[in-house]
Every structure is written in C-alpha cells, then in structure tokens.
N, C-alpha and C positions, 0 to 999 in steps of 0.2 A: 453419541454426542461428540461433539468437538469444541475444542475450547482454544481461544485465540487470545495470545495478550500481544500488547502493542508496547513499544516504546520509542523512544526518540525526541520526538515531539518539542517543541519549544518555540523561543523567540529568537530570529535572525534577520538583521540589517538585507537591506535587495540584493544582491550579487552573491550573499554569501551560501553557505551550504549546511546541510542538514541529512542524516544517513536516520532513515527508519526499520524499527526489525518487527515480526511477528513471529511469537514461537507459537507451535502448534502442540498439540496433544488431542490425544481421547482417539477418537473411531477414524485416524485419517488415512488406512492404509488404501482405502478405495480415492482417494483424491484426484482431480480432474484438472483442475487450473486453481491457482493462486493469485491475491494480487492486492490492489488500495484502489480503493475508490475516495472521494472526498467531496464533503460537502460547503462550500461556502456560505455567510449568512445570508437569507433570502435567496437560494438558489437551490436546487434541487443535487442530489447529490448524482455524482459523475463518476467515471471510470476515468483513472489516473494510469494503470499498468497492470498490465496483466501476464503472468506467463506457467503455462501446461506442463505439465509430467513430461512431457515431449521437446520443453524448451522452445516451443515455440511461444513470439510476444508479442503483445497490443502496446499499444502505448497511444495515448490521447495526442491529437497532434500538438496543442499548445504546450506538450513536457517531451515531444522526441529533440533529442539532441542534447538534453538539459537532464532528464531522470534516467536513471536506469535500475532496471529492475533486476534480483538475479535470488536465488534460493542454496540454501547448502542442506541436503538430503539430509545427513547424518546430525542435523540439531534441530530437522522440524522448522527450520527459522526459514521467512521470507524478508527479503531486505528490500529495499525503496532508497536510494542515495540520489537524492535532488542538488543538484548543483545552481549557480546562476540561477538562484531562486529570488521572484518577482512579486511583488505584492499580489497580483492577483493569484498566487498562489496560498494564498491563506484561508486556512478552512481546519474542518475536522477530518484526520484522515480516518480511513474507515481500512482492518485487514481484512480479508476477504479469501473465502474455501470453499469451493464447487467438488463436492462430492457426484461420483456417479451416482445416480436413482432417479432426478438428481435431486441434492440436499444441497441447504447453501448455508453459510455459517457466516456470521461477521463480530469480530472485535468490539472491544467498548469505544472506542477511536482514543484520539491523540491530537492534540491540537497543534497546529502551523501556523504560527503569524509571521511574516515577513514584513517588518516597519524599520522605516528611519527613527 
C-alpha cells in the first residue's frame, strides 16, 4: 500500500501563485512516475503534470510555461508550483503514484480556486 497526503491547496486571486506538495509513504520503492491530475466541476478529471523516476515530464499544454513539476527523493515529496494561475485553473487537485505491476494510487486531493 501507499499513502499519499496532499497539501497546499487554497484560495488565490488570477495571476497569483500557489506551490503544492505530496508526501508519500508505505510500498513506494517500486514507483514509476509521480504527478497531479485535477478535476474541475462538471468536467472529468485531467492530468496536470507528470514526472518519472527518470525525470522525464508531461505537462498538460494549458499549464506548460505556468506549472512546474519537480520531486525531492529524500522526503518522498512531489511538488506542483503553479504560477500565473487562471481561473480555469480551479478544481480538486488530485496526487498521483504509478507503481510498476502497475498499481496506481491517488491522494484525497486539495482544492484550487482561483477568484477575484
């Protein structure tokens, strides 16, 4: 098993910026790729950023330039630092663990609203 907590998460005006973290634990030494995916209301939920044991990254085109995704081994943690964050960036973030087998794991998410 593996267990993912999320935080960050809040309320920020359009432009401004918001850093999200996932720390991990439990069964993650087989891990594959990391990342957030996020669900807006009435929309289906989406891949926001994505990045591999190999550092290689996905990133949804409407957050390249704007998010960036990166991990520090030694705390388990993935981070999410959204800058020039836009309303349609609001939703539930979701963290996200691609085990080889494969297993996939996700967070209880975290909410993003971005309002005037």
């Amino acid at each position: 098993q593996v267990q993912l907590v999320e935080s960050g998460g809040g309320l920020v005006q359009p432009g401004g910026s918001l850093r999200l973290s996932c720390a991990a634990s439990g069964r993650i030494f087989s891990t594959y790729a990391m990342g957030w995916y996020r669900q807006a209301p009435g929309k289906q939920r989406e891949l926001v950023a994505l990045v591999t044991t190999a550092d290689r990254t996905t990133y949804a085109d409407s957050v390249k330039g704007r998010f960036t995704i990166s991990r520090d081994n030694a705390k388990n943690t993935v981070y999410l630092q959204m800058n020039r964050l836009k309303v349609d960036d609001t939703g539930v973030y979701y963290c996200y663990r691609l085990l080889y087998g494969p297993e996939e794991y996700w967070g209880q998410g975290t909410q993003v609203t971005v309002s005037s």
